[in-house]
N, C-alpha and C positions, 0 to 999 in steps of 0.2 A: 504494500500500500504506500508506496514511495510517490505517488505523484497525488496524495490526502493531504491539504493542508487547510487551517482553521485561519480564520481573520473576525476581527473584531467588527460587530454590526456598525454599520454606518445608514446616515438617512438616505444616502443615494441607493441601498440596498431593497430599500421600501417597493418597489415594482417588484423586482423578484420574488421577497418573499409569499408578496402577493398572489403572486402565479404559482408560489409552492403549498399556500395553502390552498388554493382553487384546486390543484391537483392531489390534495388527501378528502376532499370534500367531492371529486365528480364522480365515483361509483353511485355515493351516497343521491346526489343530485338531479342522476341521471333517470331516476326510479318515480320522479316530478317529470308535471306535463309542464315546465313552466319554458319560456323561449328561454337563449343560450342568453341575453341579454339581462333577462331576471336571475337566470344562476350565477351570473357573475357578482349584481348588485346584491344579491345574496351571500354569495360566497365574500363580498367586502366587508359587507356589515359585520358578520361572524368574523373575519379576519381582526379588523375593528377593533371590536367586542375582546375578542383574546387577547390581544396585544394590551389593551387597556389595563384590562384583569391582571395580568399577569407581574406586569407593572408594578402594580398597586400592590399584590403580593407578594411580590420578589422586588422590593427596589433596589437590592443588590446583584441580583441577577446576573449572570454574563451570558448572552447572545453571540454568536458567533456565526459568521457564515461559511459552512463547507464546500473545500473547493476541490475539484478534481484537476489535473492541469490546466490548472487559471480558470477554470470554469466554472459556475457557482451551480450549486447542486443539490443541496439541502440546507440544513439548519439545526445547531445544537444550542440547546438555551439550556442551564443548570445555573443553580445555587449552592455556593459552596457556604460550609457554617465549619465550627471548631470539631464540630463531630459529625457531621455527615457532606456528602454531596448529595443533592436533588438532581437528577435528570426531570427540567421542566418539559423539556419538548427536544423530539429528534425525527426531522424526517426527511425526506427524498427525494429528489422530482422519480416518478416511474420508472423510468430508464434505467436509472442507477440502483437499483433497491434490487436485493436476493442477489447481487454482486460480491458481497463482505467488507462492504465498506460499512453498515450499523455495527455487524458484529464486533472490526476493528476498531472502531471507535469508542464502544463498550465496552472492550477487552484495555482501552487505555487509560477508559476515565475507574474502571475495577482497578486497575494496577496502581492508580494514581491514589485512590482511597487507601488501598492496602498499604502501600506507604506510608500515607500519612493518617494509619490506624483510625479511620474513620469508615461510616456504614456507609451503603450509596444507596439510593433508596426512589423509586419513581411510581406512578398510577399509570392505569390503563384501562381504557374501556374494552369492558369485558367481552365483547364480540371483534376486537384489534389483533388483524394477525400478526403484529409486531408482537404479540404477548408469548407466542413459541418461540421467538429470536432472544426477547428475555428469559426467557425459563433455560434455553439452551446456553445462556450466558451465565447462569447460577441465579439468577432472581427467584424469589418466591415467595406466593403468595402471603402477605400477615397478616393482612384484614381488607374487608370489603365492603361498599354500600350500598351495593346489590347493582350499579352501573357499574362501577369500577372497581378494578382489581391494585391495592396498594401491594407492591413489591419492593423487596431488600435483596440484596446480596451481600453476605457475610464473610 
């Protein structure tokens, strides 16, 4: 995975991300009668919405955006604390995903915890086939709220 590299979000990143959450949203979106022009305005608002939340949540947060040779490709957003990392969000454009570049980057931010003797720990909705890429990564299940699956790796 030598041509993976991470860069810090910047506001000129704002279109991309845009189109990479449009694309974890168009399965879903696809299943609507609505034109391509309301799934977009759609798929903004939730973008939006996330971005806000997340925010607000994590004001320390670090964003990052994943590049493949210069290429921008997905997005890892985590919260680091004294005792844990958070994977807040990690995802893909299509193309790139079942390649091993989630797992590699999994396998870096678990190496990184184990270092620094801290848990890592993320959610997932429980219908998310990323949730067999974490369980294959050692995550597992420790509580749930009947949408989402909370996982730790130890």
């Amino acid at each position: 995975m030598n041509h993976i590299s991470l860069q810090p979000f910047k506001q000129s990143h704002l279109p991309f991300l845009e189109k990479l959450y449009y694309s974890t949203r168009e399965e879903e979106l696809s299943r609507t009668n609505w034109s391509e022009q309301q799934k977009q305005q759609f798929a903004l608002m939730q973008f939006l919405a996330q971005k806000t939340g997340y925010e607000k949540k994590f004001p320390n947060g670090l964003e990052q955006i994943i590049y493949f040779k210069k290429i921008p490709i997905g997005r890892l957003y985590i919260n680091e604390t004294e005792n844990s990392i958070h994977i807040i969000d990690i995802s893909l454009l299509p193309q790139y995903q079942n390649k091993g570049i989630g797992t590699f980057l999994l396998h870096q931010l678990i190496n990184t915890a184990r270092k620094s003797h801290r848990s890592i720990t993320l959610q997932v909705i429980k219908t998310n086939h990323a949730k067999n890429l974490y369980a294959r990564a050692g995550f597992v299940t420790i509580s749930n709220d009947g949408a989402r699956d909370y996982m730790e790796c130890r």
